[in-house]
C-alpha positions in Angstrom: -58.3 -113.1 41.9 -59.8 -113.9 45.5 -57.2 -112.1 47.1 -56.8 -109.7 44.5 -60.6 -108.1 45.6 -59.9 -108.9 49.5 -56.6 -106.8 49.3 -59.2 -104.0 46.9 -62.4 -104.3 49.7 -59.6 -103.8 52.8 -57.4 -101.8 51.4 -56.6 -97.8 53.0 -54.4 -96.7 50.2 -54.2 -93.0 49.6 -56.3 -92.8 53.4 -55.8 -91.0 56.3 -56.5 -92.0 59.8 -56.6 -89.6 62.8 -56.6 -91.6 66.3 -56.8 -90.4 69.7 -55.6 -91.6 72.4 -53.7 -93.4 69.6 -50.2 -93.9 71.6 -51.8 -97.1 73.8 -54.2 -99.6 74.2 -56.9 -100.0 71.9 -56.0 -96.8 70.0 -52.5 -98.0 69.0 -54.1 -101.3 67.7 -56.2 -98.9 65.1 -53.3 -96.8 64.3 -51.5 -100.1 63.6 -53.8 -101.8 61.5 -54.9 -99.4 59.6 -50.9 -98.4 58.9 -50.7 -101.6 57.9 -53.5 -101.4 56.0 -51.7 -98.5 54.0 -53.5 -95.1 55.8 -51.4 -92.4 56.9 -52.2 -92.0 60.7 -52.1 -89.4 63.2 -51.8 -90.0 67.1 -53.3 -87.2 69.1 -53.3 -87.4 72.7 -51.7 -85.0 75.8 -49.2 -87.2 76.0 -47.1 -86.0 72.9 -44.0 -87.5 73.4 -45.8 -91.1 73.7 -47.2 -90.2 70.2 -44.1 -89.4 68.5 -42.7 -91.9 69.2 -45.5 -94.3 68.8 -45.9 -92.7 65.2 -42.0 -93.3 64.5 -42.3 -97.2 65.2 -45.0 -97.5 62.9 -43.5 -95.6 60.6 -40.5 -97.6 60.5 -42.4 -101.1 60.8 -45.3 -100.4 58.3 -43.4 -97.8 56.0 -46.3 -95.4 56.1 -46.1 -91.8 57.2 -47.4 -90.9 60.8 -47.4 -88.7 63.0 -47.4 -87.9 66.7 -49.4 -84.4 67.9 -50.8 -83.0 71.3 -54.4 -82.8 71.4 -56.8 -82.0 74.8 -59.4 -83.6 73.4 -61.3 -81.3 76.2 -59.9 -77.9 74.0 -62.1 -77.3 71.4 -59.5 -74.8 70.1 -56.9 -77.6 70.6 -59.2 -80.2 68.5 -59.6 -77.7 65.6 -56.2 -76.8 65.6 -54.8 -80.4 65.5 -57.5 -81.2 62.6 -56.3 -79.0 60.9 -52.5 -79.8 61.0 -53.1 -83.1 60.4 -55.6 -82.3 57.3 -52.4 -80.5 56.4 -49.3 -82.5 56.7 -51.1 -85.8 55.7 -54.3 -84.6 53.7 -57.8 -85.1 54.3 -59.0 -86.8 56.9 -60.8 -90.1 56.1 -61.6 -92.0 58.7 -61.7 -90.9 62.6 -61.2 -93.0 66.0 -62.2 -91.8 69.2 -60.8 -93.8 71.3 -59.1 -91.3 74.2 -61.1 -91.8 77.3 -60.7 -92.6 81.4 -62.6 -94.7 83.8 -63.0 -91.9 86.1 -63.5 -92.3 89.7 -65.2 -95.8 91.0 -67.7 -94.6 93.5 -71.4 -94.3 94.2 -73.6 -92.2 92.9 -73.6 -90.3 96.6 -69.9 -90.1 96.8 -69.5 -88.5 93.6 -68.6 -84.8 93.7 -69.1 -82.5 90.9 -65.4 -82.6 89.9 -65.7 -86.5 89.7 -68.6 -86.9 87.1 -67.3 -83.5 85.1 -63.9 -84.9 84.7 -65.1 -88.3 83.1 -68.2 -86.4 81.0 -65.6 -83.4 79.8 -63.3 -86.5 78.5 -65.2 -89.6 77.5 -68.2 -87.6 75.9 -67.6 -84.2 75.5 -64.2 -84.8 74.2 -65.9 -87.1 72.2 -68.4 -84.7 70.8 -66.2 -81.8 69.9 -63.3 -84.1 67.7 -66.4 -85.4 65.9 -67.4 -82.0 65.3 -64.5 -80.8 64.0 -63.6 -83.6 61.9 -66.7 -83.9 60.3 -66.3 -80.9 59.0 -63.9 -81.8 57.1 -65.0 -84.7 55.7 -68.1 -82.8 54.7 -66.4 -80.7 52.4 -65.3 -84.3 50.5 -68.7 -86.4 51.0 -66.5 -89.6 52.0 -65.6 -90.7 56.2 -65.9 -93.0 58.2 -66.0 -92.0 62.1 -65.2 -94.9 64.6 -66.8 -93.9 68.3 -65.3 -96.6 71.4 -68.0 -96.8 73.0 -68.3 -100.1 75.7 -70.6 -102.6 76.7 -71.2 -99.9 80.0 -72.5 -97.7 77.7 -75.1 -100.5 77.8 -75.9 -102.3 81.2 -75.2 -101.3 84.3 -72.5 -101.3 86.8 -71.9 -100.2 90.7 -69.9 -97.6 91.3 -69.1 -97.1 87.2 -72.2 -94.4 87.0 -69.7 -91.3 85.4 -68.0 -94.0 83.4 -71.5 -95.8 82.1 -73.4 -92.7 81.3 -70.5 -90.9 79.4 -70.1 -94.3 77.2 -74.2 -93.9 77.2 -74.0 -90.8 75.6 -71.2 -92.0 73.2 -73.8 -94.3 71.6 -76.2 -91.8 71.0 -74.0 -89.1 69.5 -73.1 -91.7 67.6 -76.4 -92.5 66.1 -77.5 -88.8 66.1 -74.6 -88.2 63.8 -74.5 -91.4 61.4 -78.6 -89.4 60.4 -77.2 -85.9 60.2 -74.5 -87.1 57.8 -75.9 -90.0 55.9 -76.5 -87.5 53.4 -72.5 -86.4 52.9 -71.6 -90.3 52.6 -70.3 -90.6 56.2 -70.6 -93.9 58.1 -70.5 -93.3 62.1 -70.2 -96.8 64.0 -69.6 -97.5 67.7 -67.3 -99.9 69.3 -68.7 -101.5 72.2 -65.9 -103.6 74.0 -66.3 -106.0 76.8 -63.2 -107.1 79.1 -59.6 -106.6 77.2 -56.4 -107.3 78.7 -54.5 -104.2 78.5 -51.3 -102.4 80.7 -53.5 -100.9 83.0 -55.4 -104.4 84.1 -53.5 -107.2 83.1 -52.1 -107.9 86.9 -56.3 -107.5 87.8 -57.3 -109.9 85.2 -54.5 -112.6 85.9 -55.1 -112.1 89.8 -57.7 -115.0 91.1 -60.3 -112.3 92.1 -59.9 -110.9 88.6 -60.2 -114.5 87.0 -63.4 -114.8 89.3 -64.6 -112.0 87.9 -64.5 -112.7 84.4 -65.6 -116.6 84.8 -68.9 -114.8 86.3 -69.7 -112.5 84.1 -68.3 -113.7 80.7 -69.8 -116.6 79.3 -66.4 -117.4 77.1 -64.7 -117.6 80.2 -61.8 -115.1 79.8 -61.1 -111.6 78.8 -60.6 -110.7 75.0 -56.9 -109.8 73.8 -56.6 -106.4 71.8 -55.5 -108.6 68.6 -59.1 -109.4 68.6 -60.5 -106.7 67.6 -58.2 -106.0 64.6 -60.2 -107.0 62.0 -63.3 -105.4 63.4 -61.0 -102.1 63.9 -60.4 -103.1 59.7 -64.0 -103.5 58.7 -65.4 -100.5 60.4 -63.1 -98.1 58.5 -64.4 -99.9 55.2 -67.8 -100.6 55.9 -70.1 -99.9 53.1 -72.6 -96.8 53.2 -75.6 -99.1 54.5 -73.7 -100.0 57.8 -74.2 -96.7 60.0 -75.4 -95.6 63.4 -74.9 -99.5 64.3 -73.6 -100.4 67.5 -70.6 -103.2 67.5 -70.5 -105.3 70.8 -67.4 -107.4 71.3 -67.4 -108.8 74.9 -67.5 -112.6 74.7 -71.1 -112.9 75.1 -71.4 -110.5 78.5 -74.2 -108.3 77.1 -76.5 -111.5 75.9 -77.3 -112.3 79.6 
């Protein structure tokens, strides 16, 4: 019986998940887990070969249907369009994850050139802004979403030479809270994932280095960096909240944002 109404309060039957920058990193562990968790899913990213055949593994390990499509999360003619085709070949979309982003350019504030903080903004927030726009749209239309913003702990405190990278992540927040009011009323939950330090591809030979190690033995108080696997069954709960978690902001960084 237990498991019976666990399997009932986690389940994504009948659901379907559109992910961007789904093909890597945190957005593959979504598209995972909630493939796994019975949702259709669709990758969107530029990369479109990395998405098909991301979506043809999961596919054949979780037996659901996915799918791999471009998206410029920048275009908003792009974002409709893929919204639509997905809508389309897998049905309403249920739950969204924004998780396509870059770290931009590591400078100062003076060193940054107009290029430098549009080319983090245009992706990290605006691209950001204009998939949420689309999508709930269309969840509108059935009164039932749940939107999924990853946001980071940078979107919180402060770091040198991060100043595109913290103020687009800023910004993520507050769209996010903006939009879990406008659309409280349609039955649409929008949360924001606030990660701390994750091994992934792009820094696992920073984080195992001894400066990296340093690093993270400073600044996090659990002493190491999380692994992606850790945030599966927070990636899990946010797409099946219940209506009174909304516009909340979901830090997961080993304690770094409680000094």
């Amino acid at each position: 019986m237990a498991n019976d109404m666990l399997e009932t309060l986690f389940s994504l039957q009948n659901r379907t998940a559109l992910i961007t920058g789904g093909y890597r990193g945190i957005g593959l562990l979504f598209a995972e887990t909630y493939a796994e968790a019975g949702a259709s899913v669709a990758l969107a990213a530029r990369n479109h070969e990395a998405c098909v055949a991301a979506a043809k593994a999961i596919e054949a390990k979780f037996g659901v249907k996915a799918m791999g499509i471009a998206m410029d999360v920048n275009d908003s003619k792009s974002v409709d369009s893929v919204t639509e085709d997905v809508a389309g070949e897998l049905g309403p979309i249920n739950i969204l994850v924004n998780s396509a982003g870059i770290s931009g350019n590591q400078k100062s504030v003076v060193e940054m050139t107009d290029a430098d903080i549009d080319e983090v903004m245009n992706v990290d927030f605006r691209g950001t802004f204009l998939v949420c726009r689309a999508v709930s749209k269309e969840m509108m239309k059935s009164k039932r979403g749940k939107i999924i913003n990853v946001a980071s702990i940078l979107g919180k405190v402060a770091s040198r030479y991060m100043s595109g990278y913290c103020c687009s992540k800023s910004a993520v927040i507050s769209l996010t809270k903006v939009l879990a009011l406008e659309l409280l009323r349609y039955n649409i939950q929008v949360n924001a994932l606030c990660p701390g330090y994750f091994v992934t591809e792009f820094n696992r030979d920073f984080l195992s280095s001894e400066t990296g190690k340093g690093m993270i033995k400073k600044m996090v108080p659990l002493g190491r960096p999380g692994e992606l696997e850790e945030l599966r069954s927070t990636a899990l709960y946010l797409a099946t909240c219940p209506p009174f978690l909304t516009g909340a902001e979901v830090y997961i960084d080993g304690g770094q944002t409680l000094q």
